[in-house]
C-alpha positions as CSV (number, residue, x, y, z in Angstrom):
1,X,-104.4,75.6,-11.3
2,X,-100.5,76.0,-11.4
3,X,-98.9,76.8,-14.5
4,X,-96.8,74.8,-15.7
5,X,-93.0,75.7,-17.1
6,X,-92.2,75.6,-20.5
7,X,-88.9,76.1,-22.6
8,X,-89.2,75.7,-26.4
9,X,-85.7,74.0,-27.8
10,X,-84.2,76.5,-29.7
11,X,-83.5,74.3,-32.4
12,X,-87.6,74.2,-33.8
13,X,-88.4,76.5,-37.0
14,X,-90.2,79.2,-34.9
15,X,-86.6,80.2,-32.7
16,X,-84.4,80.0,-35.2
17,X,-86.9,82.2,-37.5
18,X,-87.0,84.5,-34.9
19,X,-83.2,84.8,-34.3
20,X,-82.2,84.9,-37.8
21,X,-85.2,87.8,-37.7
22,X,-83.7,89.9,-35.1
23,X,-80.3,89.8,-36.2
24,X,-81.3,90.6,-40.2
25,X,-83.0,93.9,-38.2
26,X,-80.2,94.4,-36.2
27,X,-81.4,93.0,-32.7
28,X,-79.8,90.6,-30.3
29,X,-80.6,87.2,-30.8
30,X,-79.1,85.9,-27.4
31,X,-82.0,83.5,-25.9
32,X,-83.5,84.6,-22.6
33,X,-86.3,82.9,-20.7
34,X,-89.4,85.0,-19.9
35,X,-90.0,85.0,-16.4
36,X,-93.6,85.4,-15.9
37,X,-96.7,83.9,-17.2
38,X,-99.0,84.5,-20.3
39,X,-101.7,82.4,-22.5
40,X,-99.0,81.4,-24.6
41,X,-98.3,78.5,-22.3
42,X,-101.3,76.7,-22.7
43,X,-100.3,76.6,-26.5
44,X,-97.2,75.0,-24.9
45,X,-97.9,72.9,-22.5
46,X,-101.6,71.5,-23.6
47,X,-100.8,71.3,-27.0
48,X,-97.2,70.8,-27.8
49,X,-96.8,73.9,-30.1
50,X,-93.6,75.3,-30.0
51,X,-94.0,78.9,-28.4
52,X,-91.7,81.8,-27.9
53,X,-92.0,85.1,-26.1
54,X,-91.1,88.5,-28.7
55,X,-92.3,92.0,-28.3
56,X,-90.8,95.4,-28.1
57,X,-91.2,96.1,-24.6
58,X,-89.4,95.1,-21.4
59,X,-90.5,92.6,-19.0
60,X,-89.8,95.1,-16.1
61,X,-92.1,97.9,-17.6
62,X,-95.0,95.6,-18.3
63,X,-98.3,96.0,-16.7
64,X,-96.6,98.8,-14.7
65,X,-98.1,101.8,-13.6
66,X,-95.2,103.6,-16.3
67,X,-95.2,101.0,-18.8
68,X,-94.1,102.3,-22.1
69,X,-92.7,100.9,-25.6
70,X,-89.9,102.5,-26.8
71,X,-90.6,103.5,-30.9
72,X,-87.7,102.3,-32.3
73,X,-88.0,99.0,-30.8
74,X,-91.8,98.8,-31.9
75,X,-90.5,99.7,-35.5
76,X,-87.9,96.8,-35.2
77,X,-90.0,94.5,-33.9
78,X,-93.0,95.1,-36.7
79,X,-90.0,94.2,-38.7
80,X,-89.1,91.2,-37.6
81,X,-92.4,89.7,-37.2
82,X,-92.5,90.3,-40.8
83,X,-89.1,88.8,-41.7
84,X,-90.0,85.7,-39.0
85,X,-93.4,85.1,-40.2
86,X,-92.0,84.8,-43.9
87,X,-89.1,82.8,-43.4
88,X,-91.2,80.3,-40.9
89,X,-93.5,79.9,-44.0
90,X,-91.5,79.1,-45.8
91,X,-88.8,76.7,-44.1
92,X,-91.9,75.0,-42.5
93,X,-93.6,74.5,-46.1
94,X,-90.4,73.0,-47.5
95,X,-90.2,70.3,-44.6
């Protein structure tokens, strides 16, 4: 089986959550498309579920023999799960 491409519009809840997330911890919210493959996509493709990539590593360190997550980075990114999780909550409750 071939996976199939995905991109989620970045105008659904769970991008712009995430954006508004990373900027409120100081991140960049510039949109980049993940080139690779995880599980995630079956949440995208079989079911429709508007999925997005976000962790504190780097796509070129990743299942590398020196793959490594930078601390500060982890710290930001614990934060804005929190921040994302919250504001999806609630912008999704009050549609």
């Amino acid at each position: 089986m071939i996976p199939e491409a995905f991109a989620t519009d970045p105008s659904t809840a769970v991008v712009r959550a995430f954006r508004h997330a990373v900027k409120e911890e100081g991140g960049d919210d510039t949109i980049d498309m993940m080139r690779g493959w995880g599980d995630v996509e079956f949440v995208a493709t079989d079911y429709g579920v508007p999925t997005i990539y976000f962790g504190p590593g780097t796509v070129a360190a990743a299942h590398t023999a020196d793959e490594y997550i930078d601390l500060d980075r982890y710290h930001m990114s614990v934060g804005v799960y929190e921040r994302a999780i919250q504001e999806f909550l609630v912008t999704t409750k009050a549609s």
